[in-house]
Structure formats: structure tokens, C-alpha cells
C-alpha positions in Angstrom: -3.4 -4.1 -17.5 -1.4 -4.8 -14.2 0.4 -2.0 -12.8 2.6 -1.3 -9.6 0.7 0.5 -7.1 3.5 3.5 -7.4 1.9 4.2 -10.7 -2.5 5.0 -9.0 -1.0 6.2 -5.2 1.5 7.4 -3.0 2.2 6.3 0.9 3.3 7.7 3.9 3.9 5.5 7.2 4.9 5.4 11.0 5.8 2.8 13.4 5.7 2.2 17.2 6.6 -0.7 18.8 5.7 -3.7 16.9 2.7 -2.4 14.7 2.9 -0.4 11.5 0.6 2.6 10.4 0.7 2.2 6.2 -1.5 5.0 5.2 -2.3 4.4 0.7 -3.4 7.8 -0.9 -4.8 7.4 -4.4 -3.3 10.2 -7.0 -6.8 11.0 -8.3 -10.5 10.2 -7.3 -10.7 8.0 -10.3 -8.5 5.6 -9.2 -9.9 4.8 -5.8 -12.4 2.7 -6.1 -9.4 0.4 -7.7 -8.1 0.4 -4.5 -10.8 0.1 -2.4 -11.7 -2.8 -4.8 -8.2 -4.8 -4.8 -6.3 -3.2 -1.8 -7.4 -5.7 1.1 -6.1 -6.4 4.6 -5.8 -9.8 3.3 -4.1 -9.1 0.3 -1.6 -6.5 2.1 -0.9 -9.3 4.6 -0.5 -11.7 2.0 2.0 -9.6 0.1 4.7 -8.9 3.0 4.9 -12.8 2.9 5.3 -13.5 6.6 6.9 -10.6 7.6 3.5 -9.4 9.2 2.9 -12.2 12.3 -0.7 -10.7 13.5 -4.2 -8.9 12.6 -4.1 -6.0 9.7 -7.0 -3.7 10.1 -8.6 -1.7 6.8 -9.8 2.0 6.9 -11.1 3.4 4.1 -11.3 7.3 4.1 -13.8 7.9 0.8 -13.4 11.6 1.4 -9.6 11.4 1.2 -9.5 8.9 -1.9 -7.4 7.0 1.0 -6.7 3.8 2.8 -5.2 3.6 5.9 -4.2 0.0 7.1 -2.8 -1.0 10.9 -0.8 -3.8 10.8 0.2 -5.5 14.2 2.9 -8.0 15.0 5.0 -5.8 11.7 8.3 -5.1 13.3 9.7 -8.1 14.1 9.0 -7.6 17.9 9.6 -3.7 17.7 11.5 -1.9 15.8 14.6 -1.5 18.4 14.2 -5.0 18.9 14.3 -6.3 15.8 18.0 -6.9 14.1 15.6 -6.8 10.7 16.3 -2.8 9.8 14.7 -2.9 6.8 11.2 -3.6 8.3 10.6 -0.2 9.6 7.1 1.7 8.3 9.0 3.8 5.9 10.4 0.5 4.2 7.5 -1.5 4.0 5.2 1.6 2.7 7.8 2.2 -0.4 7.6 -2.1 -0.7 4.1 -1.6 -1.0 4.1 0.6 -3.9 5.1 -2.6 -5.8 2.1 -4.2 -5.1 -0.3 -5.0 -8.6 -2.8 -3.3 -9.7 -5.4 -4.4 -12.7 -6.2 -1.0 -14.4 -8.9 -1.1 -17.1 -7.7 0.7 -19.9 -10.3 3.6 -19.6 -8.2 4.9 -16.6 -4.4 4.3 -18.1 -4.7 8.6 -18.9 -4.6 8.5 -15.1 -1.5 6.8 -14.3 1.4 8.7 -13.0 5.0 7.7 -14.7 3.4 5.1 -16.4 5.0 4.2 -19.7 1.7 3.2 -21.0 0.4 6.7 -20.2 2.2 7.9 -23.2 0.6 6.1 -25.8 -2.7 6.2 -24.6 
């Protein structure tokens, strides 16, 4: 099944200048590899749909059940340059968490919030 990211991991974020720190933080070891798997710089670019101009760097951290992505040229020039307020870190981390997920059905028991959880 496709699930929003909010439902396998939280986010925290930062921003300086025109680049974006989106830091993805899996809600148990389980569901890593999921991310790992369908969480690319590509895809993460992709999804912001233009609103990310230059190069997103990927950093797994296994031992963390993380991802940490850097994504220049975020900001719209920098964020006190930019008219666009809603592209600061903090709003593009909680847009993220809409981002889809395929979740076999063997891990739906580890969903947070999920209404799917319940009947599984």
C-alpha cells in the first residue's frame, strides 16, 4: 500500500542562505530500509517540483535509521531574499512528510497514525 511519509518518519530541518538541511528520521528500524530504498535525491528533488534550482546531496546514517539530504539553490536565492516565505526548511520538511511511500503489508503494524494500522 502507498502511504505518506508522516506515517514511517518524522523531520527536522534548517536553512542558511540559499540551501536547505532536510534531515528524514525513520520511526522504527523496520522501516528504514523503505526509505533508504524509495527516498532518493532524485526523487526528493523531483517532488518540490522546481522549487529546488541546484544539486541535492543523500546521507544515509544506518546507525540512526536516518537520512539526511542537502539541498542547494532551495530558498529562492536565500531565505531573506526570497518574497517566497513558505520555502523556508521548516516548511519544506513538514511538505515532505507527504511524500509516498509503498509499504508491504508485513510492516502496516509499524505505521504511526495510520488508519490501516487498526485493522491490521
Amino acid at each position: 500500500m502507498q502511504v505518506m511519509l508522516q506515517h514511517l518518519a518524522h523531520c527536522r530541518s534548517g536553512d542558511k542562505g540559499n540551501t536547505v538541511n532536510i534531515a528524514v528520521f525513520a520511526y522504527e528500524p523496520a522501516l528504514y530500509p523503505l526509505l533508504v530504498e524509495q527516498l532518493t535525491a532524485d526523487k526528493l528533488k523531483a517532488f518540490y517540483q522546481g522549487a529546488i534550482t541546484g544539486e541535492v546531496l543523500r546521507y544515509p546514517v544506518d546507525g540512526l535509521h536516518a537520512i539526511n539530504f542537502v539541498a542547494h539553490g532551495a530558498l529562492g536565492g536565500g531565505v531573506s531574499r526570497s518574497l517566497a516565505l513558505d520555502q523556508y526548511g521548516k516548511a519544506m520538511s513538514a511538505a515532505l512528510l507527504r511524500f509516498p511511500i509503498d509499504v508491504p503489508e508485513a510492516l502496516v503494524g509499524q505505521l504511526r497514525n495510520h488508519p490501516e494500522k487498526a485493522t491490521a
